[in-house]
C-alpha positions as YAML, in Angstrom:
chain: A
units: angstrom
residues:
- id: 1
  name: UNK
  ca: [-3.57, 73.73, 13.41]
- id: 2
  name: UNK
  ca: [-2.56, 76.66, 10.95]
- id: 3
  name: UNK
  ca: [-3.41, 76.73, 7.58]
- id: 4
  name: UNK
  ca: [-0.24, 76.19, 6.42]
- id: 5
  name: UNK
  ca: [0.73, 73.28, 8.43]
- id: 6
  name: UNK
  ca: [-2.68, 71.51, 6.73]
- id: 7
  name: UNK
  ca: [-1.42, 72.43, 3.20]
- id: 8
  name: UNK
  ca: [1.74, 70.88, 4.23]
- id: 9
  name: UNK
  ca: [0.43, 67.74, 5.50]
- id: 10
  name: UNK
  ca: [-2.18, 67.76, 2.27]
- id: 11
  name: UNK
  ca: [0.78, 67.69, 0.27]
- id: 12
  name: UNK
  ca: [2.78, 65.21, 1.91]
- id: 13
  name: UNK
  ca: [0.27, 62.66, 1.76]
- id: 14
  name: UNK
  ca: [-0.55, 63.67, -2.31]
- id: 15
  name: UNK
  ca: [3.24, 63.09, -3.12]
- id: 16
  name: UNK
  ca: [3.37, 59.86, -0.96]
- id: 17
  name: UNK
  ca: [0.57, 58.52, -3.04]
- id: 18
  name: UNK
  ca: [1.82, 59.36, -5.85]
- id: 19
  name: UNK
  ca: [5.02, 58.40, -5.35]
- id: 20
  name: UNK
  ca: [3.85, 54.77, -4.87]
- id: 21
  name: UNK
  ca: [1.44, 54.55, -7.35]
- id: 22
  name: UNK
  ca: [4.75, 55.36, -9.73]
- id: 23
  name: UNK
  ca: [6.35, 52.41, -8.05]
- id: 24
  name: UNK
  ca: [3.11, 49.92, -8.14]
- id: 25
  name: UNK
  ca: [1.64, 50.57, -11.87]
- id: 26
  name: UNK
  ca: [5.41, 49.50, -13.41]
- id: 27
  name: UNK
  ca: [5.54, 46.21, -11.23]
- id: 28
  name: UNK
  ca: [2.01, 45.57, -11.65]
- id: 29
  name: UNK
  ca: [2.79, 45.66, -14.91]
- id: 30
  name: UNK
  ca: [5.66, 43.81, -14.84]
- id: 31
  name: UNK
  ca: [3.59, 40.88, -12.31]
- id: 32
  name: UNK
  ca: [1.29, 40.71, -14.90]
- id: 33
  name: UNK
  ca: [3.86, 40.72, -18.03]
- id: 34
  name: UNK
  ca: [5.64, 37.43, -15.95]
- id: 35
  name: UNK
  ca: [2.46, 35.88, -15.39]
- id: 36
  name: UNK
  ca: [1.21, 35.99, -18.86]
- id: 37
  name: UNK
  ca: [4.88, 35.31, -19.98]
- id: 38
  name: UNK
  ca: [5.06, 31.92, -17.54]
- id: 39
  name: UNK
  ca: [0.87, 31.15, -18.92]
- id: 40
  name: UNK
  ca: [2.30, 31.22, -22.05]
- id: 41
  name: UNK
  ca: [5.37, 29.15, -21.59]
- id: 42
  name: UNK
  ca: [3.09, 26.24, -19.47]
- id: 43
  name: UNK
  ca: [1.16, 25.96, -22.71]
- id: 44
  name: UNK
  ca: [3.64, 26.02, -25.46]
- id: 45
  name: UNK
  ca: [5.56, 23.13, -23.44]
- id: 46
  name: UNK
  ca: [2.49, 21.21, -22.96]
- id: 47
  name: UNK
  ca: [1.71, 21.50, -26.46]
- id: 48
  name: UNK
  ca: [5.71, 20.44, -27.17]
- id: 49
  name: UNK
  ca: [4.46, 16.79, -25.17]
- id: 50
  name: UNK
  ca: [1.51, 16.73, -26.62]
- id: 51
  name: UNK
  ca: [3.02, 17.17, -30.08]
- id: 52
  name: UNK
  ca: [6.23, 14.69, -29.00]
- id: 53
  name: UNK
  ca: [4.03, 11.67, -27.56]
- id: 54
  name: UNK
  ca: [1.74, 11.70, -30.04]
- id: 55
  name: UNK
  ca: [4.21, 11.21, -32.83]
- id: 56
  name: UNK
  ca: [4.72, 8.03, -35.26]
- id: 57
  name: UNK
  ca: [8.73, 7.86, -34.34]
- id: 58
  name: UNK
  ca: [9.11, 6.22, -31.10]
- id: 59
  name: UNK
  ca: [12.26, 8.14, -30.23]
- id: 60
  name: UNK
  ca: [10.50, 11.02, -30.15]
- id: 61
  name: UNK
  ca: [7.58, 9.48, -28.33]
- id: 62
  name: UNK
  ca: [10.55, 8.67, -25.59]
- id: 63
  name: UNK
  ca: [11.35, 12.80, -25.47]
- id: 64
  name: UNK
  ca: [7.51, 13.26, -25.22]
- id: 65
  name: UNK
  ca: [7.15, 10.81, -21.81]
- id: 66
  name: UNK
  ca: [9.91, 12.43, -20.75]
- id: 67
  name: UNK
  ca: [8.88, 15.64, -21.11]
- id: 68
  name: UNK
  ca: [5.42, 14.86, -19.70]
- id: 69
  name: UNK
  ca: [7.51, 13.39, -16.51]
- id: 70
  name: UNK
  ca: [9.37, 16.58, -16.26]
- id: 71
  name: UNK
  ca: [6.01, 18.73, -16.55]
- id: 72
  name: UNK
  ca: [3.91, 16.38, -13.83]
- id: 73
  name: UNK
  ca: [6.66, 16.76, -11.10]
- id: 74
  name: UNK
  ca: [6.52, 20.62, -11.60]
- id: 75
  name: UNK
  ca: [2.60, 20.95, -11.36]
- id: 76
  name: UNK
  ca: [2.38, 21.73, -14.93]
- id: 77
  name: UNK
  ca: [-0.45, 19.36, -16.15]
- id: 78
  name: UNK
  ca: [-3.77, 20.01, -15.09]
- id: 79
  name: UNK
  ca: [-5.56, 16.52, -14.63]
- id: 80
  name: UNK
  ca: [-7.62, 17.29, -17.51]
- id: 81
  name: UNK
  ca: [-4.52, 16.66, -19.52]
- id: 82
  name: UNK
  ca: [-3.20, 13.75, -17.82]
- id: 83
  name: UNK
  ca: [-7.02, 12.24, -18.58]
- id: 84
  name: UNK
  ca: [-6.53, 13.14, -22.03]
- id: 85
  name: UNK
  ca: [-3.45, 11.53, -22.48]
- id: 86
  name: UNK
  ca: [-4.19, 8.69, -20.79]
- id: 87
  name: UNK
  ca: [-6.96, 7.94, -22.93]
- id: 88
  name: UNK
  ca: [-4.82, 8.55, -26.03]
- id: 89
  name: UNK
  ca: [-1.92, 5.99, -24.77]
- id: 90
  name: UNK
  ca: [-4.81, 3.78, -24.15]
- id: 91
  name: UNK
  ca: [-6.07, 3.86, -27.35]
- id: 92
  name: UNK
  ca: [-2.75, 4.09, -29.70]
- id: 93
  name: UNK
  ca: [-1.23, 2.25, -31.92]
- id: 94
  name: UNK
  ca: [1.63, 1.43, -29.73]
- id: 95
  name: UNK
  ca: [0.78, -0.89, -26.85]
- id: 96
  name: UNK
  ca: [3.45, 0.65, -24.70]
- id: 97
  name: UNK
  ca: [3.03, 3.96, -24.78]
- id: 98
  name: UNK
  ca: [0.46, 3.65, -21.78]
- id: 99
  name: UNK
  ca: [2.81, 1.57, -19.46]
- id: 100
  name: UNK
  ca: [5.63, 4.23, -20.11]
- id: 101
  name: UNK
  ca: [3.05, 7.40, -19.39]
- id: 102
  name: UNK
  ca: [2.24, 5.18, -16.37]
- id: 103
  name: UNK
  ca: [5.75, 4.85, -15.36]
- id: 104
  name: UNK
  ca: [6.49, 8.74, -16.13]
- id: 105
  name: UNK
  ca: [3.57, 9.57, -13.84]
- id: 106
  name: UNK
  ca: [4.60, 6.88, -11.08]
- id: 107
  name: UNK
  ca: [7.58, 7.82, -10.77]
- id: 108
  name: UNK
  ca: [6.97, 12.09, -10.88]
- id: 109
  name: UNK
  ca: [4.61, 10.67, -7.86]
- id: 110
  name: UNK
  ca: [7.79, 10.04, -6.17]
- id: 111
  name: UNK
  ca: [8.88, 13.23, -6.26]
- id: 112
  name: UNK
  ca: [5.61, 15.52, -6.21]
- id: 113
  name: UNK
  ca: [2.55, 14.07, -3.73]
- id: 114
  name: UNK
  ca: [-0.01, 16.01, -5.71]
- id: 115
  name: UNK
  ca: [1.02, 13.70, -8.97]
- id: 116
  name: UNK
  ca: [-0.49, 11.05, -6.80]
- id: 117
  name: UNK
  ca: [-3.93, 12.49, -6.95]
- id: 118
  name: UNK
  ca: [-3.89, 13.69, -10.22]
- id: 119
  name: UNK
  ca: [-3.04, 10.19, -11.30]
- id: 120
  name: UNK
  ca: [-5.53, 8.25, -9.72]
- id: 121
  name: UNK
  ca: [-8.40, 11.00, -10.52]
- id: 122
  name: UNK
  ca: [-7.03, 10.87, -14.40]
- id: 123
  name: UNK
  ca: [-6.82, 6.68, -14.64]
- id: 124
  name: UNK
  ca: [-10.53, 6.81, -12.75]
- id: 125
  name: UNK
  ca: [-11.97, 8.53, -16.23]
- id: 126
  name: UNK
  ca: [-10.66, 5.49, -18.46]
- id: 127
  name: UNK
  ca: [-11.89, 2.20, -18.55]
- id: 128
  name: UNK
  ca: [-11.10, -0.18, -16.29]
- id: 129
  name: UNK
  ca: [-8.18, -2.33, -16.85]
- id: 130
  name: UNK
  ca: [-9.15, -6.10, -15.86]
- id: 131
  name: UNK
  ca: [-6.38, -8.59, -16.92]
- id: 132
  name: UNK
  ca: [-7.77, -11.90, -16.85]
- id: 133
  name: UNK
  ca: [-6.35, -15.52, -16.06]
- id: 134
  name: UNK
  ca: [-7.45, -18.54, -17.16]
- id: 135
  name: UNK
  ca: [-6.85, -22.28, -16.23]
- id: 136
  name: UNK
  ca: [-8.02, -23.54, -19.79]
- id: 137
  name: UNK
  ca: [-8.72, -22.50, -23.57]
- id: 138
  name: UNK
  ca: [-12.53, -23.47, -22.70]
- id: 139
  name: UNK
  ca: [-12.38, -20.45, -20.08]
- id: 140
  name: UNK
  ca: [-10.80, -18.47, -22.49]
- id: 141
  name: UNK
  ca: [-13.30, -18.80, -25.03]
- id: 142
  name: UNK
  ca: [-15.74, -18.76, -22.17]
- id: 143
  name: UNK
  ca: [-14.77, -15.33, -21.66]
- id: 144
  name: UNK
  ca: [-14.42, -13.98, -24.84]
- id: 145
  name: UNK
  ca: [-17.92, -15.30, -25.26]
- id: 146
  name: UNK
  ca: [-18.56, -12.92, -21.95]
- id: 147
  name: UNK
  ca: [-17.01, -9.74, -23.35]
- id: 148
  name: UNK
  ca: [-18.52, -10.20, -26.24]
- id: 149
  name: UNK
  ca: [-22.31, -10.34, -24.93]
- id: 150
  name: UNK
  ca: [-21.79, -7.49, -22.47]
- id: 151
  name: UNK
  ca: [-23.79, -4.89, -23.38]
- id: 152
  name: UNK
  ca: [-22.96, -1.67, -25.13]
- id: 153
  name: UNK
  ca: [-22.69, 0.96, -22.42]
- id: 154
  name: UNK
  ca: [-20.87, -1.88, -19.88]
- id: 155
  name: UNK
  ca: [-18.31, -3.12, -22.14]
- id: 156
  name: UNK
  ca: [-17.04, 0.53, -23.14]
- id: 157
  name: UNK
  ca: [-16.34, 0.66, -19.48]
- id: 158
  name: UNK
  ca: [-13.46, -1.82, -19.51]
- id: 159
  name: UNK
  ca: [-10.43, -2.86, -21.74]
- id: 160
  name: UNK
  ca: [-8.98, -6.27, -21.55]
- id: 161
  name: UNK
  ca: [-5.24, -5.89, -22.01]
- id: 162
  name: UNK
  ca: [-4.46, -9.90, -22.25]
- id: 163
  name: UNK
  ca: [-6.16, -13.45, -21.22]
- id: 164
  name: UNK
  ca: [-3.57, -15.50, -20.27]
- id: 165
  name: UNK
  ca: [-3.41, -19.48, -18.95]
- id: 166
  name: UNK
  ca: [-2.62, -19.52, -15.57]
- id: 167
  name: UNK
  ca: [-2.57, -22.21, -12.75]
- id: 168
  name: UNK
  ca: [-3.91, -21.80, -9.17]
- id: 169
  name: UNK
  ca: [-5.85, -23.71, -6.94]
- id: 170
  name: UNK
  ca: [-8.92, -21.69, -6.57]
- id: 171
  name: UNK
  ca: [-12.46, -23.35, -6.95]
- id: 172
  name: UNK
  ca: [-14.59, -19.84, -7.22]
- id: 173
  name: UNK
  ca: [-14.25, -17.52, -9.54]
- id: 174
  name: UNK
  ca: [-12.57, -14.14, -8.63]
- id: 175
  name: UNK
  ca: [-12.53, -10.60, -9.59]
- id: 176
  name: UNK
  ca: [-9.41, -8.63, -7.56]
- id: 177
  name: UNK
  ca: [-9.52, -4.79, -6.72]
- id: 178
  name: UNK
  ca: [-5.91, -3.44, -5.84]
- id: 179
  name: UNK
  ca: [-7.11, -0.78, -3.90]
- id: 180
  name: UNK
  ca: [-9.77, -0.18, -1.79]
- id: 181
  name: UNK
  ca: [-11.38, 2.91, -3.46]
- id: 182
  name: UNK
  ca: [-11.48, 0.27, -6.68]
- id: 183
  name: UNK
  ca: [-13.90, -2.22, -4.64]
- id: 184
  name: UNK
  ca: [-16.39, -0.64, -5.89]
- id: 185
  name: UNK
  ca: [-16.28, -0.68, -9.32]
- id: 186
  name: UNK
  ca: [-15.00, -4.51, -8.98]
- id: 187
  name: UNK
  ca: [-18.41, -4.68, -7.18]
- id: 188
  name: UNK
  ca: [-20.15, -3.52, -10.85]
- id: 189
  name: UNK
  ca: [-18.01, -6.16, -12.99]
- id: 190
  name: UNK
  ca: [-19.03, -8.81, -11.05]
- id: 191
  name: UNK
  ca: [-22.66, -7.64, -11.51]
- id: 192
  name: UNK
  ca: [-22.43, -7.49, -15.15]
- id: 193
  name: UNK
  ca: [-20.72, -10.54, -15.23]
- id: 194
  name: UNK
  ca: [-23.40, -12.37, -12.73]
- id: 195
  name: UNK
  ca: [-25.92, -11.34, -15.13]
- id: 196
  name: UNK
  ca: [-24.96, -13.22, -17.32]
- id: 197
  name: UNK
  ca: [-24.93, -16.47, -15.33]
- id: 198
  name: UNK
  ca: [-20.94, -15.88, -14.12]
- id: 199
  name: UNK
  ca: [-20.33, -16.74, -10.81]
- id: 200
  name: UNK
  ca: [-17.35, -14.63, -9.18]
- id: 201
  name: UNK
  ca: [-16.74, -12.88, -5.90]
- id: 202
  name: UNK
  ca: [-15.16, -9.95, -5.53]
- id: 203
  name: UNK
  ca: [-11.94, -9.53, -3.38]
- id: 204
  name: UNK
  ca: [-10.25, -6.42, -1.75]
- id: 205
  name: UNK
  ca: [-6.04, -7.26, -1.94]
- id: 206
  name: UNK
  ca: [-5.28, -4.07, -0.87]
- id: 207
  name: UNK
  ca: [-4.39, -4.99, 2.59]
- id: 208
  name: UNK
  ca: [-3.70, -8.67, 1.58]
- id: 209
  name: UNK
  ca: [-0.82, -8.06, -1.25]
- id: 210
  name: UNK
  ca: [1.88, -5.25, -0.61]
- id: 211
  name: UNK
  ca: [2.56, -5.62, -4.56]
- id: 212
  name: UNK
  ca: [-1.26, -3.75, -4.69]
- id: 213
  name: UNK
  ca: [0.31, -0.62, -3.73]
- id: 214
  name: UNK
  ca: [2.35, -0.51, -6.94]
- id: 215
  name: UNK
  ca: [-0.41, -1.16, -9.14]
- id: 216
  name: UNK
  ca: [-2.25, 1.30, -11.10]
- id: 217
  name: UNK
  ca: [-5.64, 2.59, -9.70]
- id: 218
  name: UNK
  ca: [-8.53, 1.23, -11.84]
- id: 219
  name: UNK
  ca: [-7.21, -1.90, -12.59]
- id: 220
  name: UNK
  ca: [-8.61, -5.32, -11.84]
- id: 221
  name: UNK
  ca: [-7.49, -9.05, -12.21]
- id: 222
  name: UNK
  ca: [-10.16, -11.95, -13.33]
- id: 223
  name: UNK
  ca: [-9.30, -15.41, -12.31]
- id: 224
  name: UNK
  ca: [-11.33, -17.86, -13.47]
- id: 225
  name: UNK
  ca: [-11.85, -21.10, -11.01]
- id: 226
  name: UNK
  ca: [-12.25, -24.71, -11.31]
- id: 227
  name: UNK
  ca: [-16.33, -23.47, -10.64]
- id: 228
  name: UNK
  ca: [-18.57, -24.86, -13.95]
- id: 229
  name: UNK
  ca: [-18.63, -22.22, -16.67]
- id: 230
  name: UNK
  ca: [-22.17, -20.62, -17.08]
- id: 231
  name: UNK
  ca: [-24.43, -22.08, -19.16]
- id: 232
  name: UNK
  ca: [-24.20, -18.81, -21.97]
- id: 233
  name: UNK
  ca: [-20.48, -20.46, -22.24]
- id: 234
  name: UNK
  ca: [-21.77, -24.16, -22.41]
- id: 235
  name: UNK
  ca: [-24.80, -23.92, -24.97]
- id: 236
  name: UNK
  ca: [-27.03, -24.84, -22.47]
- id: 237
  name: UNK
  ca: [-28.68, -21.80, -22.28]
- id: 238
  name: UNK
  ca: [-29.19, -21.87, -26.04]
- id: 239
  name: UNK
  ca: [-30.83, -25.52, -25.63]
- id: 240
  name: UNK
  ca: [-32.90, -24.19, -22.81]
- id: 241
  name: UNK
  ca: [-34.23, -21.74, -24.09]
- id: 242
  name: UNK
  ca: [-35.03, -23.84, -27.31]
- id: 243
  name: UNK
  ca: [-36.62, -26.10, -24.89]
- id: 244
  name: UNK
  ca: [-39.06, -24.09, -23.40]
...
């Protein structure tokens, strides 16, 4: 091959290079300058919710849920948020802000199968919801007595939303896990709770109930029995102990 035909060829491939780094450089650029632009947008409108839910005026908590519903069914809230706002709903003022976030998120589930997930890994950081039902006002004092003796470390790991009367036949006490990944943490309840003299069993109504598939992850039912309460609940323990 001449000399010439090598220059030629040299050249070709110099201007071909260069030729396409002209055209990559401006749309790397411009990838970049989208990317940071979208980045940027993701946080200012999860700072908008943030900002919106966490607000005193209800109708504006309304345009935060619904803005947090929007975000969730377009993969814009890392579950590190959902957590967070989770926990904040659980903890406000306003006692329904955390069954409409629920609902937002349930229903953005619908839509998006990764909200699903997110959801369920988010509700698993709080505390455990257990809703309790009692026959009498003795078992309602009986567990408020409970709750109160828990320890430290175990009662910051539920919330008890409400202890309402209730009628049902049962003789044993029972704890109720909605879903079967929950059975476990049901399975530490009733420890606590047997540790303190409680007798309850622990029972799975995820394949029993098809209302269990609509509940939230993490959250538990307590019905009390027509069982004795414990002697902690009685004052027999108290005399016992005074006893010995």
């Amino acid at each position: 091959m001449s000399s010439d035909s090598k220059e030629r060829r040299r050249g070709f491939r110099d201007f071909a290079i260069q030729t396409t780094a002209s055209i990559m450089i401006p749309l790397t650029i411009a990838g970049t300058g989208l990317y940071y632009t979208r980045w940027q947008q993701n946080v200012n409108d999860l700072k908008t919710m943030i900002d919106l839910v966490s607000d005193d005026k209800p109708e504006r908590q309304k345009y935060g849920v619904a803005m947090f519903e929007y975000l969730l069914k377009n993969d814009k809230v890392p579950v590190e948020f959902v957590a967070a706002q989770l926990e904040y709903a659980n903890n406000a003022a306003d006692p329904q802000l955390l069954g409409a976030m629920e609902r937002a998120l349930v229903k953005a589930a619908q839509v998006n199968d990764s909200v699903e997930q997110v959801f369920t890994e988010a509700v698993g950081r709080l505390p455990s919801r257990v809703f309790v039902s009692v026959q009498n006002e003795q078992q309602r004092a009986c567990f408020s007595k409970l709750l109160a003796s828990l320890k430290d470390n175990d009662g910051a790991l539920i919330t008890v939303p409400s202890i309402a009367l209730a009628k049902w036949d049962g003789k044993v006490n029972e704890i109720r896990a909605m879903k079967d990944e929950d059975v476990g943490k049901a399975e530490r309840i009733a420890g606590w709770l047997r540790g303190m003299g409680f007798e309850i069993d622990v029972v799975n109504l995820a394949g029993r109930w098809s209302g269990a598939k609509n509940v939230r992850p993490n959250t538990f039912e307590l019905w009390f029995g027509s069982a004795p309460l414990p002697p902690v609940c009685t004052g027999k323990q108290a005399a016992l102990t005074a006893g010995g």
